[in-house]
C-alpha positions in Angstrom: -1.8 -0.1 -21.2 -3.9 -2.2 -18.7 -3.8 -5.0 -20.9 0.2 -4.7 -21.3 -0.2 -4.7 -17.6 -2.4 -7.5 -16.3 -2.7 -9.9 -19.6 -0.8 -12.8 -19.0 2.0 -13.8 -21.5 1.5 -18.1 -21.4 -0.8 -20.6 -20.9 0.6 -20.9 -17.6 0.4 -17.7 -16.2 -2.9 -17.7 -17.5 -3.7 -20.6 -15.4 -1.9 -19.2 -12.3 -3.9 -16.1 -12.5 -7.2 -17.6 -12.4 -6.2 -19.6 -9.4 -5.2 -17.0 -7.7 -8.5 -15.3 -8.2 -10.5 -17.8 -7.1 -8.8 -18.5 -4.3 -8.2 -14.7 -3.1 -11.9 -14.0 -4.0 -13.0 -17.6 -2.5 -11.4 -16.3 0.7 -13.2 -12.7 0.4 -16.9 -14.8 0.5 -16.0 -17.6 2.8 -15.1 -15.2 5.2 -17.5 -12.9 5.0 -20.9 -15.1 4.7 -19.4 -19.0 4.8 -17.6 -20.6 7.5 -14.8 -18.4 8.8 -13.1 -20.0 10.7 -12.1 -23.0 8.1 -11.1 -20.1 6.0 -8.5 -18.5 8.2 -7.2 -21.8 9.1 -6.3 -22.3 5.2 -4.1 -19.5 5.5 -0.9 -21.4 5.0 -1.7 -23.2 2.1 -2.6 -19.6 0.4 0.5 -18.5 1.5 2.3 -21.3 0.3 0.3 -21.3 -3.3 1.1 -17.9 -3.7 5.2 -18.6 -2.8 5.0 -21.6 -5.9 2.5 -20.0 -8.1 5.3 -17.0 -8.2 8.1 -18.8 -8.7 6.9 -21.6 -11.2 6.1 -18.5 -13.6 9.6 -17.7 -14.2 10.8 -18.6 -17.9 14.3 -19.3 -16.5 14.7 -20.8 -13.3 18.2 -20.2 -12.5 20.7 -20.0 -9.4 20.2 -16.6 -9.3 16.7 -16.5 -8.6 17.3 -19.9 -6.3 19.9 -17.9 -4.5 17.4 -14.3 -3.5 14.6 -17.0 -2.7 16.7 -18.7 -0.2 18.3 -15.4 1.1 14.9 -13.7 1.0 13.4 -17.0 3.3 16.5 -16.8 6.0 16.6 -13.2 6.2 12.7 -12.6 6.5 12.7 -15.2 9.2 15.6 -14.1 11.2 14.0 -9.9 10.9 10.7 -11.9 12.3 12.4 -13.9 15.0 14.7 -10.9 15.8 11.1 -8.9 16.1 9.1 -11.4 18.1 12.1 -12.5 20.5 12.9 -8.7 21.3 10.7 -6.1 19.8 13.5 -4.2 18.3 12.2 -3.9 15.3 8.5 -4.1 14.7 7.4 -3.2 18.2 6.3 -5.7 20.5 4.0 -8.4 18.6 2.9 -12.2 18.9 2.0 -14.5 16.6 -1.1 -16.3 16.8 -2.0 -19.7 15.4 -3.6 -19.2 11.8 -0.2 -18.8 10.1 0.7 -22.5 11.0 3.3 -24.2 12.3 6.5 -22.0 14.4 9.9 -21.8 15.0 10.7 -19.7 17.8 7.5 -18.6 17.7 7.4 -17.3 14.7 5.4 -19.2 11.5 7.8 -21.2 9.0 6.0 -20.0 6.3 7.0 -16.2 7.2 9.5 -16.6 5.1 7.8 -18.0 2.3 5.6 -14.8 2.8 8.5 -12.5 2.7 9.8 -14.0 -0.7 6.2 -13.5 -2.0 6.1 -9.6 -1.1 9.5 -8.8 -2.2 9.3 -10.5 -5.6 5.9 -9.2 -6.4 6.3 -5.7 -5.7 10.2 -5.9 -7.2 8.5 -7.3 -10.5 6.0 -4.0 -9.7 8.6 -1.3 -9.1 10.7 -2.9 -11.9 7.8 -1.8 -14.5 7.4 1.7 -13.2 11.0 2.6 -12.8 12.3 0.0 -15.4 15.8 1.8 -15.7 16.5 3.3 -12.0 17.3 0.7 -10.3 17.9 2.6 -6.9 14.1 4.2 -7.2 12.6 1.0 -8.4 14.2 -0.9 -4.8 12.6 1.9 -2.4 8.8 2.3 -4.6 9.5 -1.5 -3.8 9.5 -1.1 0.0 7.2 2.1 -0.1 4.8 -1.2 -2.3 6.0 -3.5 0.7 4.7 -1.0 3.4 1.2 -0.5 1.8 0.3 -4.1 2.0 1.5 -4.7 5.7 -0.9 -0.8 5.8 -3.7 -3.0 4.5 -2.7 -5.9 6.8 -2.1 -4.5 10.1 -5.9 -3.8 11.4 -7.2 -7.4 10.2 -4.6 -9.1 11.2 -5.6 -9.7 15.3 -9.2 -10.2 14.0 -8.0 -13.0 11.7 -5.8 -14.4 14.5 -2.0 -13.8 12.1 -0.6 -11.5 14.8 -1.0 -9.3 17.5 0.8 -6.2 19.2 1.0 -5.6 22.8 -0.6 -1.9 22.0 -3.5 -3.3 20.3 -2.4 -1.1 17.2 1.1 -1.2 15.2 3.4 1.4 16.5 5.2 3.6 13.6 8.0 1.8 14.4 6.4 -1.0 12.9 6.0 0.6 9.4 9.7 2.2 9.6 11.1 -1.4 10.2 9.4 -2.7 7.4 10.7 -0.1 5.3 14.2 -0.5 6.5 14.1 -4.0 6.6 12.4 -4.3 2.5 14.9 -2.1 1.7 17.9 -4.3 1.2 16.2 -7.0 -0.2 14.4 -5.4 -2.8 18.0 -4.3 -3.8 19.0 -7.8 -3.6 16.2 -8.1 -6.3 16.4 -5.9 -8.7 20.3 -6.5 -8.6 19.8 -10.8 -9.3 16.6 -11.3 -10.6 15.8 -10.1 -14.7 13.4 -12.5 -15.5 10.4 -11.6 -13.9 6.7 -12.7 -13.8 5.1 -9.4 -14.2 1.8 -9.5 -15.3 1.1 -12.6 -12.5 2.7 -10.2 -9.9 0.7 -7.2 -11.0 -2.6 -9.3 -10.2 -0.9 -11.2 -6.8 -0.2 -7.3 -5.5 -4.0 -6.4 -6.6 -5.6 -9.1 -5.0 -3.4 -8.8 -1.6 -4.9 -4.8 -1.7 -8.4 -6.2 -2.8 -8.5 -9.0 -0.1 -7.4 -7.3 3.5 -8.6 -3.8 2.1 -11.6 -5.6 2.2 -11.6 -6.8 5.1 -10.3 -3.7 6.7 -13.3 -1.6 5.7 -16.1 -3.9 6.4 -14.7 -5.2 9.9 -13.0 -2.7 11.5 
């Protein structure tokens, strides 16, 4: 069963999934004994490799897929200038500078990020619930959730993000949800072809890498 889970089906994946280990777990000891800083200022281009890693391991790229990646992108970046502009959403919250460049002050590469979360925890949920579509999309969010969980105390320490409490109100966790929700339906509604064995080691290394972090420096 764990190989059915995590074994990668092509030379490609294969090659995908030892980037991303050596990069997640390049980032784990960089951080913790090497030179920090440099580390979290490579931020985007993980977040970026991650975004093309995921999407180049699709067997058939089709308009489909093109059209949740681009609605994904606008939507996640709208939710997090929506959030950052107001606090309507997330609660109060800024954005610092190790997520690169901004638009309204909220990183470009958000959206990326949101693209990344939703299609590796839809190609998740879409293994455990293969033929209930409705409970796949919400273990999806419930997936989505956990990750910002591990996330959320790192996250000022690493210079991503910061709320005005100093800790992420409920409402932060409940907006997540709601706002996941939608797209992951979005997901499992357009997207069949799915990379899952790559997503089932992107989710364990984003768990593995700010779990981490979240015991050992907070």
């Amino acid at each position: 069963m764990i190989k059915k889970l995590f074994l990668p089906a092509n030379k490609v994946m294969w090659i995908s999934t030892g980037v991303i280990w050596l990069v997640f777990c390049s980032g784990i000891f960089g951080i913790l004994y090497g030179n920090r800083e440099l580390f979290l200022q490579l931020t985007p281009v993980n977040l970026l490799l991650c975004f093309v890693l995921l999407l180049i391991n699709f067997k058939n790229f089709n308009k489909r897929i093109i059209f949740t990646v681009v609605l994904v992108y606008v939507f996640g970046l709208i939710v997090e200038i929506v959030g950052v502009q107001t606090g309507l959403i997330f609660g109060n919250y800024v954005y610092g500078d190790n997520l690169g460049a901004k638009f309204m002050g909220v990183p470009i590469l958000i959206g990326a990020n949101w693209v990344s979360l939703t299609f590796m925890t839809g190609a998740v949920s879409a293994q455990v619930f293969p033929d209930r579509m409705a409970i796949a999309a919400f273990f999806g969010s419930l997936l989505m959730v956990l990750i910002d969980l591990c996330i959320e105390p790192v996250a000022p320490l690493f210079d991503y993000w910061t709320f005005e409490s100093g800790n992420a109100p409920m409402s932060n966790y409940l907006g997540w949800l709601i706002a996941s929700l939608p797209l992951q339906f979005l997901y499992h509604s357009l997207v069949a072809d799915r990379p899952q064995a790559f997503a089932n080691h992107l989710l364990l290394l984003h768990v593995l890498f700010f779990g981490t972090f979240a015991v050992l420096l907070t």
